[in-house]
Wavefront OBJ file of the C-alpha trace (Angstrom):
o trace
v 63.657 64.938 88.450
v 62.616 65.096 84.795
v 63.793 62.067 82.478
v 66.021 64.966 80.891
v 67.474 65.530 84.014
v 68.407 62.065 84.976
v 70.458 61.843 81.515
v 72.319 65.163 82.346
v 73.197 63.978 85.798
v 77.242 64.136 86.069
v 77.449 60.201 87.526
v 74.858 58.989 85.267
v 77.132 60.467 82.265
v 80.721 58.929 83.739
v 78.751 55.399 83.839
v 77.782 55.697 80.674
v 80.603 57.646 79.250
v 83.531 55.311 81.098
v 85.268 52.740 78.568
v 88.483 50.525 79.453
v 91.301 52.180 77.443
v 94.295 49.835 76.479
v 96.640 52.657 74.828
v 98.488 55.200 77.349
v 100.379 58.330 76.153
v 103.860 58.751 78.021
v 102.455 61.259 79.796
v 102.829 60.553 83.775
v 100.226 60.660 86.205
v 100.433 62.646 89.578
v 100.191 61.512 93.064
v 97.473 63.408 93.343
v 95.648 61.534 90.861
v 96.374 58.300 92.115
v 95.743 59.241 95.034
v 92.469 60.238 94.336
v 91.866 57.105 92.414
v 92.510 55.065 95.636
v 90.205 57.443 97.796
v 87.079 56.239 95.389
v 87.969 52.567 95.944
v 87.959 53.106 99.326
v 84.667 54.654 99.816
v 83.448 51.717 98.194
v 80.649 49.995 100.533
v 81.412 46.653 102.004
v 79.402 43.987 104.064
v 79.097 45.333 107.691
v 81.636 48.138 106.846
v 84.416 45.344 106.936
v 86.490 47.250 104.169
v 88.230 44.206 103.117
v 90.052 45.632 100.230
v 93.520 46.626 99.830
v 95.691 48.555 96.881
v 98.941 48.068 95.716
v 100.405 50.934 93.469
v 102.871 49.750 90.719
v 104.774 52.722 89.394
v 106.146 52.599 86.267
v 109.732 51.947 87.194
v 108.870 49.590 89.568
v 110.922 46.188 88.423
v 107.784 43.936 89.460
v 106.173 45.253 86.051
v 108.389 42.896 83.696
v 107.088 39.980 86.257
v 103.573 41.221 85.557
v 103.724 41.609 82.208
v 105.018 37.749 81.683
v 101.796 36.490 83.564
v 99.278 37.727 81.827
v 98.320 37.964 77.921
v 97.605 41.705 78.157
v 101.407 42.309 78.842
v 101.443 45.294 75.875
v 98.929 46.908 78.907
v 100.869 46.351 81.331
v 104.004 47.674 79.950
v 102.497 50.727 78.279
v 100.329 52.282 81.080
v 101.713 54.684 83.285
v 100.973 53.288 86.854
v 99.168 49.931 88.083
v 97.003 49.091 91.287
v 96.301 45.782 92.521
v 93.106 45.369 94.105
v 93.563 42.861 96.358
v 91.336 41.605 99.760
v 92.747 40.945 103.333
v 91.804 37.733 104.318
v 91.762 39.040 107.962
v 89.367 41.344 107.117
v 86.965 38.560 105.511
v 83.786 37.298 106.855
v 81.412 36.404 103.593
v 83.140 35.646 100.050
v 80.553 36.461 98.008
v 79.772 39.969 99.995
v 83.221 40.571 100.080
v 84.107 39.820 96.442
v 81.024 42.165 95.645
v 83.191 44.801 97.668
v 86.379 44.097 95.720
v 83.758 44.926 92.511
v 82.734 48.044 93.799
v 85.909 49.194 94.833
v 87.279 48.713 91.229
v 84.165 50.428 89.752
v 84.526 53.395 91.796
v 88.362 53.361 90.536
v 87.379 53.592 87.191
v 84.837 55.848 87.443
v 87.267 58.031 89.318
v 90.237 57.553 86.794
v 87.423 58.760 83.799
v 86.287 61.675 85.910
v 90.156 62.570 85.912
v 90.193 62.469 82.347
v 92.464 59.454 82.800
v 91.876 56.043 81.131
v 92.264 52.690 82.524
v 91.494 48.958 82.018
v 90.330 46.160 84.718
v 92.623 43.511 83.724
v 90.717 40.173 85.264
v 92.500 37.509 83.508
v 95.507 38.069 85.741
v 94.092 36.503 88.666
v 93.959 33.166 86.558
v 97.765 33.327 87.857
v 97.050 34.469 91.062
v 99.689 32.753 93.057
v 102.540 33.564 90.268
v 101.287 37.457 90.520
v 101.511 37.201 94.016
v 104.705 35.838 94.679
v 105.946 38.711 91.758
v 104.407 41.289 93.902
v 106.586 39.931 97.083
v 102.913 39.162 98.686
v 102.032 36.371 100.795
v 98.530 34.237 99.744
v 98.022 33.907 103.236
v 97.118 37.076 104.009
v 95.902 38.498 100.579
v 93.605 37.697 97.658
v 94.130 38.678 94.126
v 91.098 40.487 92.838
v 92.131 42.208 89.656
v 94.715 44.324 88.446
v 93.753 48.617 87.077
v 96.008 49.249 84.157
v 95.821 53.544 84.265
v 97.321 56.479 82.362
v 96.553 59.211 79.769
v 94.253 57.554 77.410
v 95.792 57.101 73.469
v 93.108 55.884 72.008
v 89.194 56.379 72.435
v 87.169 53.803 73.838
v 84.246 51.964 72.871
v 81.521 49.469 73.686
v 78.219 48.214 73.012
v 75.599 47.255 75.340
v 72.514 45.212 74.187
v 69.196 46.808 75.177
v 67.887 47.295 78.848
v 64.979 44.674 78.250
v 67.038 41.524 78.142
v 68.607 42.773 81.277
v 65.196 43.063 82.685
v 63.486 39.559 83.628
v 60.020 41.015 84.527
v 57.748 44.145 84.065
v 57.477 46.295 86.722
v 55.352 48.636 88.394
v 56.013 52.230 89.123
l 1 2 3 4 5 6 7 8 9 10 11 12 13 14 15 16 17 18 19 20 21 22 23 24 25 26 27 28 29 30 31 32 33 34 35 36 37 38 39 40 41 42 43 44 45 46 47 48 49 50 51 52 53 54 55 56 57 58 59 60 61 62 63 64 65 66 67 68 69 70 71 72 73 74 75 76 77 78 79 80 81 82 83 84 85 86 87 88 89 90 91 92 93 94 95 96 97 98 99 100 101 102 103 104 105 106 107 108 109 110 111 112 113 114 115 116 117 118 119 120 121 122 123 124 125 126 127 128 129 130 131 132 133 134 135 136 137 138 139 140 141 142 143 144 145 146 147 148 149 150 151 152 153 154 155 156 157 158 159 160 161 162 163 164 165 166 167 168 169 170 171 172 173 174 175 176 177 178
């Protein structure tokens, strides 16, 4: 593939096209869409195929949203986006934390790359899991068997996203070869 190529790739684009969007339109999202949504988090890999991670859809009637909303400083999110999904891990299903938490990453990215190839928007709300035992006893979960990972905040985007990203050679620690 030409270096033109590469840049026109559809997944290349999403990665570099995806933005967390804060702002939802009261437009509602379909099963469908969730569904789909879920399906990409669960093709996420995992260490030894363990598929430790677990999703909790929040509709937007659901009465655990006020509980949400009170834990966490992005409650304007939480109230204003159309569904939420906890990503959560079964501690059953655990047999390396740091693999395992890598999983719980993946499965989120895939979400939101999913969600923006939907022409949804969403945000990965991580500072709710500084409250993880409060969000879990609001969900009617039990810390024994799950772990908080984050929290997707989804819905039709109301406002564009943005982001900047400082260049690729202070991500890169050495010169390489090709």
């Amino acid at each position: 593939m030409s270096e033109h190529d590469l840049n026109d790739h559809p997944v290349l684009a999403a990665i570099r096209q995806r933005r967390s969007i804060r702002r939802f339109t009261d437009e509602p999202v379909t099963r469908e869409q969730i569904l789909a949504v879920l399906e990409a988090g669960r093709w996420a890999p995992s260490g030894l195929n363990n598929q430790p991670c677990r999703f909790l859809v929040i509709a937007k009637d659901d009465p655990r949203r006020e509980a949400l909303a009170g834990l966490t400083k992005y409650a304007h999110v939480v109230r204003g986006c159309h569904v939420m999904i906890a990503l959560l891990l079964d501690k059953g299903k655990l047999y390396n934390a740091r693999k395992d938490h890598q999983a719980a990453g993946a499965a989120a990215q895939n979400m939101l790359l999913a969600v923006h190839a939907l022409g949804l928007g969403a945000v990965w709300l991580g500072e709710i899991i500084n409250q993880e035992p409060d969000v879990l006893a609001a969900l009617h979960l039990d810390s024994e068997h799950y772990e908080l990972q984050a929290v997707l905040a989804l819905g039709h985007p109301d406002q564009n996203g943005s982001a900047e990203r400082v260049p690729l050679s202070q991500y890169v620690l050495e010169d390489f070869v090709r």
